[in-house]
N, CA, C and O atoms as a CHARMM CRD file, in Angstrom:
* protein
*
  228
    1    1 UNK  N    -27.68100  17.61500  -5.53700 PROA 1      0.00000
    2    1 UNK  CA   -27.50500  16.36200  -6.26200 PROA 1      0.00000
    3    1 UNK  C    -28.80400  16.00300  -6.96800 PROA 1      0.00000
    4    1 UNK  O    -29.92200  16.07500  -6.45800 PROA 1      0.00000
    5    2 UNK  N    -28.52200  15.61500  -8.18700 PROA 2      0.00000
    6    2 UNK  CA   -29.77100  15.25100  -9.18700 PROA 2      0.00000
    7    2 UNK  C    -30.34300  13.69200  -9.07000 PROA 2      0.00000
    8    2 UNK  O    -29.72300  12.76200  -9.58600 PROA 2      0.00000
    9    3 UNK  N    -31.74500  13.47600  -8.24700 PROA 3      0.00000
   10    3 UNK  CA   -31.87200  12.17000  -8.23600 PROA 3      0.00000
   11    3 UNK  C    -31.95400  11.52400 -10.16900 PROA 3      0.00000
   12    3 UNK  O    -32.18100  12.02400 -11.27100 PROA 3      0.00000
   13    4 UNK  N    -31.56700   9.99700  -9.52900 PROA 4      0.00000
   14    4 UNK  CA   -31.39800   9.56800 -10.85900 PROA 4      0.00000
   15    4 UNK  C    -32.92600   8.58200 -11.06600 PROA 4      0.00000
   16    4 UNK  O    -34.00100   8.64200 -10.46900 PROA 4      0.00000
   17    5 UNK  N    -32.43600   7.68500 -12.19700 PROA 5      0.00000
   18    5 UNK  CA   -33.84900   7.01400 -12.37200 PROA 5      0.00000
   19    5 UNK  C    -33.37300   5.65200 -12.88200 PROA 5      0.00000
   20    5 UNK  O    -32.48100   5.37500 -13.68300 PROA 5      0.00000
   21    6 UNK  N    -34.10300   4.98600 -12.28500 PROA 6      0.00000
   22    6 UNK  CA   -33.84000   3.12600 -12.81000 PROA 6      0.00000
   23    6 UNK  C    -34.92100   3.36400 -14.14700 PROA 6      0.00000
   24    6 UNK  O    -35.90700   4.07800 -14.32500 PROA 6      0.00000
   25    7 UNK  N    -34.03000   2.17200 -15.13100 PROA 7      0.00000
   26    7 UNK  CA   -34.79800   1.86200 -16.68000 PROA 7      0.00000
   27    7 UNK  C    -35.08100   0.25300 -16.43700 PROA 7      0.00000
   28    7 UNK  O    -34.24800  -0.38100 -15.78900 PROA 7      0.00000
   29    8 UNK  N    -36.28900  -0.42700 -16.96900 PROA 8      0.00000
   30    8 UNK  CA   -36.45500  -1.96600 -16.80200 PROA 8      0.00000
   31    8 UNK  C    -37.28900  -2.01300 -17.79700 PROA 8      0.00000
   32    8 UNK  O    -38.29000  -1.35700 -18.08600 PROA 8      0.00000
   33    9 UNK  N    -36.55700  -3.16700 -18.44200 PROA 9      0.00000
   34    9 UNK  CA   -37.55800  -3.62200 -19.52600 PROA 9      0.00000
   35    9 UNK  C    -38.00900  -4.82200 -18.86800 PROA 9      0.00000
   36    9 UNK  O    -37.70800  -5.47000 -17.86600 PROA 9      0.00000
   37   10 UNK  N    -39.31200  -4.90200 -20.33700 PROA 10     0.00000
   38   10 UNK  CA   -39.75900  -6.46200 -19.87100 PROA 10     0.00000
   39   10 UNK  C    -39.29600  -7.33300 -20.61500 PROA 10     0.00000
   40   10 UNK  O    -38.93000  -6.92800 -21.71900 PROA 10     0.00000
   41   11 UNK  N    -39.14800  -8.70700 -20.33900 PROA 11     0.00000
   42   11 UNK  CA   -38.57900  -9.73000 -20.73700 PROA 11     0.00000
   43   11 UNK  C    -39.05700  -9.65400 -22.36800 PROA 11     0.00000
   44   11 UNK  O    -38.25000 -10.36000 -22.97200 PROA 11     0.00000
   45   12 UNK  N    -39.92900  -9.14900 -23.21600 PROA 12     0.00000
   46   12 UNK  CA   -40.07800  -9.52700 -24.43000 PROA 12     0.00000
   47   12 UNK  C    -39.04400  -8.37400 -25.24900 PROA 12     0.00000
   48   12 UNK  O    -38.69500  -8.41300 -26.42900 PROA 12     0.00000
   49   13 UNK  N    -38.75900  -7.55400 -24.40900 PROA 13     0.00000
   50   13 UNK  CA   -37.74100  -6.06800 -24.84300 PROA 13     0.00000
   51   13 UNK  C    -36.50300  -6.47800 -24.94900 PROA 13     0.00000
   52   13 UNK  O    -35.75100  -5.95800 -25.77400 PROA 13     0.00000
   53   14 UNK  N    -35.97100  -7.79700 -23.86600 PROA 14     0.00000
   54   14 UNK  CA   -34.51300  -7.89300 -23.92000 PROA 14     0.00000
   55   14 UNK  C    -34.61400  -9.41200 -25.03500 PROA 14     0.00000
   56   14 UNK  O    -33.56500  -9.88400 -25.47300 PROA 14     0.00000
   57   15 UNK  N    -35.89800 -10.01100 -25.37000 PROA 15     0.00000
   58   15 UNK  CA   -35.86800 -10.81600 -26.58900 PROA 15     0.00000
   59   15 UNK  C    -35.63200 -10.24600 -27.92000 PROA 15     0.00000
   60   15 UNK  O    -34.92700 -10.83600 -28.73900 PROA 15     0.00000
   61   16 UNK  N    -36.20000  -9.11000 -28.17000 PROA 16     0.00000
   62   16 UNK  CA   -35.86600  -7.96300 -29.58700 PROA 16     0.00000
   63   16 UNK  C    -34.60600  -7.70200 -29.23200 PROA 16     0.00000
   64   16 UNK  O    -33.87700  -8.24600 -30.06200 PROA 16     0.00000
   65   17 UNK  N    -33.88500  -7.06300 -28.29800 PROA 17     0.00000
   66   17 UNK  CA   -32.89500  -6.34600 -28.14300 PROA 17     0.00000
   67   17 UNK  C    -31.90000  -7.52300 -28.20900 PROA 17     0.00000
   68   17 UNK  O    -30.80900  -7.18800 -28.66900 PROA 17     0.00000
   69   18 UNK  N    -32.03900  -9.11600 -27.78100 PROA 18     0.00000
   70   18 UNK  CA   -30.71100  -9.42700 -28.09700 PROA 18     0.00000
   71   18 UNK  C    -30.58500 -10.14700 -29.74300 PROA 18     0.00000
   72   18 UNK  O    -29.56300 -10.81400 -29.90500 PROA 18     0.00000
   73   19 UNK  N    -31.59200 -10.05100 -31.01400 PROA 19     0.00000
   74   19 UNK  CA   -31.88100  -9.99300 -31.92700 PROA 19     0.00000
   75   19 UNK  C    -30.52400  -8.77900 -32.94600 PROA 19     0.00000
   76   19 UNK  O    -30.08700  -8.90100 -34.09000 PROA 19     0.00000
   77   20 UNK  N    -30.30100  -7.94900 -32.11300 PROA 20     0.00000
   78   20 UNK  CA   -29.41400  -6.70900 -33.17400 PROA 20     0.00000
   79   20 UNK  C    -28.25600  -7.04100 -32.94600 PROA 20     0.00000
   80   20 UNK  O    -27.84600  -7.41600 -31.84700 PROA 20     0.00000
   81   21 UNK  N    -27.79600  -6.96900 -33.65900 PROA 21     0.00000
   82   21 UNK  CA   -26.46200  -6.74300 -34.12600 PROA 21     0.00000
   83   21 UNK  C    -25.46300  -5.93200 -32.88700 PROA 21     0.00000
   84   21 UNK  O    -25.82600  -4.78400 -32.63100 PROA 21     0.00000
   85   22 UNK  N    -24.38200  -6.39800 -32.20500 PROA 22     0.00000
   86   22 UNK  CA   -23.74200  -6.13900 -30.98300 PROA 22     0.00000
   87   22 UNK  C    -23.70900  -4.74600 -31.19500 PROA 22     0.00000
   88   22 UNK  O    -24.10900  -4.05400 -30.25900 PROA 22     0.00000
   89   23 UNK  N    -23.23500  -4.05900 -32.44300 PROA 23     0.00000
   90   23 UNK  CA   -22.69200  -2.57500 -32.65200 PROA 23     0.00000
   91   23 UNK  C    -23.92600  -1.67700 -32.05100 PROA 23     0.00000
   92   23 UNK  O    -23.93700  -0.71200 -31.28700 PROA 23     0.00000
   93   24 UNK  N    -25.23300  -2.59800 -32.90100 PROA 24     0.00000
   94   24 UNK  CA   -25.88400  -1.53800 -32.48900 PROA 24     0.00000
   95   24 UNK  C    -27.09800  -1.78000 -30.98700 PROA 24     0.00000
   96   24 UNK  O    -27.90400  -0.98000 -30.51200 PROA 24     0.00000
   97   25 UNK  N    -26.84400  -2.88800 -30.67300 PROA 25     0.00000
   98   25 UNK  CA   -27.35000  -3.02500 -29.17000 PROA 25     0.00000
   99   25 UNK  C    -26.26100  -1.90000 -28.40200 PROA 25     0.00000
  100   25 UNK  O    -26.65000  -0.75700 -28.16400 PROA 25     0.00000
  101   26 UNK  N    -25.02600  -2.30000 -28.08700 PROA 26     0.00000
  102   26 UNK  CA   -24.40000  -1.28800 -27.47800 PROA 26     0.00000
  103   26 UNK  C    -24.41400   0.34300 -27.13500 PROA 26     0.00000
  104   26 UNK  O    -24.39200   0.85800 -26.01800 PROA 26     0.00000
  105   27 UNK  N    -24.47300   1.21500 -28.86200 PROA 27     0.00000
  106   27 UNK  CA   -25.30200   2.27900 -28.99200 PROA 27     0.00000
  107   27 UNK  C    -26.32800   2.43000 -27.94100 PROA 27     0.00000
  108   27 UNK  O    -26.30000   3.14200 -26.93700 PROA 27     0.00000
  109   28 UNK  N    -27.55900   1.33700 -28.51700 PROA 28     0.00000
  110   28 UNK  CA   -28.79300   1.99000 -27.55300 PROA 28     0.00000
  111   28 UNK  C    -28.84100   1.56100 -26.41400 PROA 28     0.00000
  112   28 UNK  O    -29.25000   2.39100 -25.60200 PROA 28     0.00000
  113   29 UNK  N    -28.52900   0.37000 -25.92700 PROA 29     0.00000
  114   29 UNK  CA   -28.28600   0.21300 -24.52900 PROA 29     0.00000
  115   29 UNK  C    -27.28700   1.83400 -24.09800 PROA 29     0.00000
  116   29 UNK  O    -27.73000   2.61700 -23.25800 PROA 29     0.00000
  117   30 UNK  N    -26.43300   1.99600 -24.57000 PROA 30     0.00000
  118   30 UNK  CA   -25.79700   3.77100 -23.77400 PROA 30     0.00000
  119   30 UNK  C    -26.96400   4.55300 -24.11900 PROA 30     0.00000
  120   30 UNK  O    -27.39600   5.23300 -23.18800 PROA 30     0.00000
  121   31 UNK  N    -27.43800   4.61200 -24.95700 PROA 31     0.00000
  122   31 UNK  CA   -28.28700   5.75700 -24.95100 PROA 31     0.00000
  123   31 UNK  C    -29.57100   5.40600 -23.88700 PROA 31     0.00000
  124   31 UNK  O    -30.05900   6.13100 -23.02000 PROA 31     0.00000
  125   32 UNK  N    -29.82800   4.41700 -24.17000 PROA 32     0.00000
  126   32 UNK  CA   -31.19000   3.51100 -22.70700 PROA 32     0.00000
  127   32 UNK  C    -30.61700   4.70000 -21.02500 PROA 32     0.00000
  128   32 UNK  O    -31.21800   5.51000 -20.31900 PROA 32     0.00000
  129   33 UNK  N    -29.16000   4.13500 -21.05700 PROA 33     0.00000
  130   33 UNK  CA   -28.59200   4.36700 -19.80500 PROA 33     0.00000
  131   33 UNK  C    -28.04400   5.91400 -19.56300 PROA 33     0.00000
  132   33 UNK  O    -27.40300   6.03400 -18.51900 PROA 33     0.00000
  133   34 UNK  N    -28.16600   6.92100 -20.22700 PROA 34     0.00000
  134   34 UNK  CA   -28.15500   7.86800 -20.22500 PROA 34     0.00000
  135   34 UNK  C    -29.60100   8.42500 -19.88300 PROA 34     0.00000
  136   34 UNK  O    -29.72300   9.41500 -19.16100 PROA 34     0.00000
  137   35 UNK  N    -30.68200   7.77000 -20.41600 PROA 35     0.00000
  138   35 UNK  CA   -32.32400   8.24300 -19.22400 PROA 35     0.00000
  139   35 UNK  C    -32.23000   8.57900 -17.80400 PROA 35     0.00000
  140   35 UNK  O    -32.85700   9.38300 -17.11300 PROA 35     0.00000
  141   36 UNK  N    -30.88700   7.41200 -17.43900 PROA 36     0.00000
  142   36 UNK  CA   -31.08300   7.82400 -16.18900 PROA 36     0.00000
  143   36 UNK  C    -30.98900   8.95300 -15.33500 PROA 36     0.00000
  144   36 UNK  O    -31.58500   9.14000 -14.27400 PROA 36     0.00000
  145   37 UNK  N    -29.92300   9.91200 -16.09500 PROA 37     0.00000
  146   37 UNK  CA   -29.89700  10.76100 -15.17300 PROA 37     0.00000
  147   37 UNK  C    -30.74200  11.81000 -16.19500 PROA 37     0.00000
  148   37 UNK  O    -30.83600  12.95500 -15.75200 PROA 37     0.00000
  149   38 UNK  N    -31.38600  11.55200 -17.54600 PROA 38     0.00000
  150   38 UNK  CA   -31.78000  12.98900 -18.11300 PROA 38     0.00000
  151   38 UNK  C    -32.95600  11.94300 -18.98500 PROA 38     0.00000
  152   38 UNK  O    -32.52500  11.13400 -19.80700 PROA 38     0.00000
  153   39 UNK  N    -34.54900  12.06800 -18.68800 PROA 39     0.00000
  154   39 UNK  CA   -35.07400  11.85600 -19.05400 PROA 39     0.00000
  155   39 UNK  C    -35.61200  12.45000 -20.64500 PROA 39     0.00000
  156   39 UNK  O    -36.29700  11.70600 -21.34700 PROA 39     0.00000
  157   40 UNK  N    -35.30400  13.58100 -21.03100 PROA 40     0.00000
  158   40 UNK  CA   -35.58900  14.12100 -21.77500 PROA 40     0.00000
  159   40 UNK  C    -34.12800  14.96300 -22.47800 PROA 40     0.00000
  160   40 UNK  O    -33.97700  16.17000 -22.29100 PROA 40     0.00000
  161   41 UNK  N    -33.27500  14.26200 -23.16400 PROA 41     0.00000
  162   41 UNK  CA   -31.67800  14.40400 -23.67400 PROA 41     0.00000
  163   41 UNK  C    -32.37200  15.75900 -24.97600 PROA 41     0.00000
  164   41 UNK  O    -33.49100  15.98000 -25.43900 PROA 41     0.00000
  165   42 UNK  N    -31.29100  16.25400 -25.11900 PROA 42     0.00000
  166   42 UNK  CA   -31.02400  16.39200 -26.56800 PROA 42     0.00000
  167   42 UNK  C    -31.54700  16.39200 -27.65500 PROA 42     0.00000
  168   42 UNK  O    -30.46400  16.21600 -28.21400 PROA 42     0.00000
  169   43 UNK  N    -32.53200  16.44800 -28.82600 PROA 43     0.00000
  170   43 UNK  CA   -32.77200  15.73500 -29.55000 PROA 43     0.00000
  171   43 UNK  C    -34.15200  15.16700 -29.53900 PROA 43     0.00000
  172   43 UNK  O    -34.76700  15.15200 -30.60500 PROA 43     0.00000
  173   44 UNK  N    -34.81900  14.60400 -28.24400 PROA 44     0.00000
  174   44 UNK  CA   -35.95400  13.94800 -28.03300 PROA 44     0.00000
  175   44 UNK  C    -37.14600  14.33200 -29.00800 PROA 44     0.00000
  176   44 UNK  O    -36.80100  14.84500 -30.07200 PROA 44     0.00000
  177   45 UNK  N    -38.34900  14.17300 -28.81100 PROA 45     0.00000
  178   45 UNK  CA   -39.51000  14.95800 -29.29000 PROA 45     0.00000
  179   45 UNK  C    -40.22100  14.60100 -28.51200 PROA 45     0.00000
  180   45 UNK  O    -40.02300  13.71400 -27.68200 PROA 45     0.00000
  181   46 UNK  N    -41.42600  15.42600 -28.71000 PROA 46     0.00000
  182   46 UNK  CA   -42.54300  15.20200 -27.80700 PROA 46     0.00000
  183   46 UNK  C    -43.47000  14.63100 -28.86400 PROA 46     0.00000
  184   46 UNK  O    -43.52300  15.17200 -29.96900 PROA 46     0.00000
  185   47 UNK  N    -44.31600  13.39800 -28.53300 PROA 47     0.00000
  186   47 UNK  CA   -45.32400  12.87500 -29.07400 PROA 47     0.00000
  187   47 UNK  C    -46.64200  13.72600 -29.62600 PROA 47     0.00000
  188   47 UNK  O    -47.32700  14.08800 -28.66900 PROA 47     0.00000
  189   48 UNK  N    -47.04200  14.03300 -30.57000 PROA 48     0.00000
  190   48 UNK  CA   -48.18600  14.62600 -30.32300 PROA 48     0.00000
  191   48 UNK  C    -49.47900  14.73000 -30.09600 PROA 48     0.00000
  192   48 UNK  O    -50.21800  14.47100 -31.04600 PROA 48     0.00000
  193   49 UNK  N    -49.98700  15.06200 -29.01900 PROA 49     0.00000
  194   49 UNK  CA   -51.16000  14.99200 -28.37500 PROA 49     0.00000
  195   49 UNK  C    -51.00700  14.42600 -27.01100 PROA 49     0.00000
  196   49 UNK  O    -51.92700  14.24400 -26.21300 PROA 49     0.00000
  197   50 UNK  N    -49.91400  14.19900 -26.85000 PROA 50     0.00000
  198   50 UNK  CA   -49.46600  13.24500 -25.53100 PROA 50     0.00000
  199   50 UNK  C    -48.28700  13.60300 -24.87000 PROA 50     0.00000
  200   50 UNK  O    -47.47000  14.40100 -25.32900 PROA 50     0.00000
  201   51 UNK  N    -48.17000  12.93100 -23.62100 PROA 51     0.00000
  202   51 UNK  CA   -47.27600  13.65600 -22.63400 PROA 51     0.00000
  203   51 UNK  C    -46.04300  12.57700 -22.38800 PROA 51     0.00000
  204   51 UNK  O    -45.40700  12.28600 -21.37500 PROA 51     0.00000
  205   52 UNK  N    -45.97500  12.04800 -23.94400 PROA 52     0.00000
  206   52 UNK  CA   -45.01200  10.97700 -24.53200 PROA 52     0.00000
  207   52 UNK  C    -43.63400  11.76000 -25.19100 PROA 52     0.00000
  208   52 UNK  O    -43.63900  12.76100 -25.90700 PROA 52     0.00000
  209   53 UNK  N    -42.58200  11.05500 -24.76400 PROA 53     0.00000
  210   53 UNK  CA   -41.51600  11.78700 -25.59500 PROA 53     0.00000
  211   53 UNK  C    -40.97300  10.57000 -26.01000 PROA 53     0.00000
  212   53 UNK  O    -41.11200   9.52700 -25.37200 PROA 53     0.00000
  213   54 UNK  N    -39.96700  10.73400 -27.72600 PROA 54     0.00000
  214   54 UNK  CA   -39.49100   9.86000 -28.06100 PROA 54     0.00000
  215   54 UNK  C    -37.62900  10.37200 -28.53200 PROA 54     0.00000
  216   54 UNK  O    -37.19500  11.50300 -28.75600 PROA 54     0.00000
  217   55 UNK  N    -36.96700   9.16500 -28.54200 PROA 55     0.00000
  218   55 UNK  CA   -35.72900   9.86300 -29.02200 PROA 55     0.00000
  219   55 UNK  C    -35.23700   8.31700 -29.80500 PROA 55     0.00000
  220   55 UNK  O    -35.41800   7.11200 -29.62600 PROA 55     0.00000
  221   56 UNK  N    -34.71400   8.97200 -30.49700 PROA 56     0.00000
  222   56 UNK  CA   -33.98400   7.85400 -31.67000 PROA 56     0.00000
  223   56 UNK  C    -32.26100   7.44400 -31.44100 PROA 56     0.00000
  224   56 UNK  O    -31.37700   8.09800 -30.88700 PROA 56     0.00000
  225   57 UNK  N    -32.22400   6.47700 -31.92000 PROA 57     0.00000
  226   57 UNK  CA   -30.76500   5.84800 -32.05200 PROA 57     0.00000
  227   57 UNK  C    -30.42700   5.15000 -33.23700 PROA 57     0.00000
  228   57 UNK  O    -29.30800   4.65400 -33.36400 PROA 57     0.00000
C-alpha cells in the first residue's frame, strides 16, 4: 500500500483561491488533490537549479 500525503494551504492561498471562477477552482482543487497520492503526476517539471517541481492547471 502506497502511503498518501496531506496538502494545506495557508489562509492567504484559500483567499486567492476563492477569488476564481467555480469552473476553474474545481479543476485545481482536483488536481491539488491528486498530490496526494502522486507527488510528482504527469506533466510536472522540475524547477531549475532546485529540488522544486511545478505542474500547471
Amino acid at each position: 500500500m502506497m502511503a498518501g500525503y496531506e496538502i494545506f494551504f495557508k489562509e492567504s492561498v484559500w483567499k486567492e483561491l476563492g477569488r476564481l471562477p467555480k469552473s476553474d477552482l474545481k479543476k485545481i482543487l482536483s488536481r491539488v488533490e491528486q498530490l496526494g497520492n502522486d507527488l510528482r503526476p504527469m506533466g510536472c517539471e522540475k524547477l531549475t537549479g532546485l529540488e522544486l517541481y511545478r505542474i500547471r492547471q
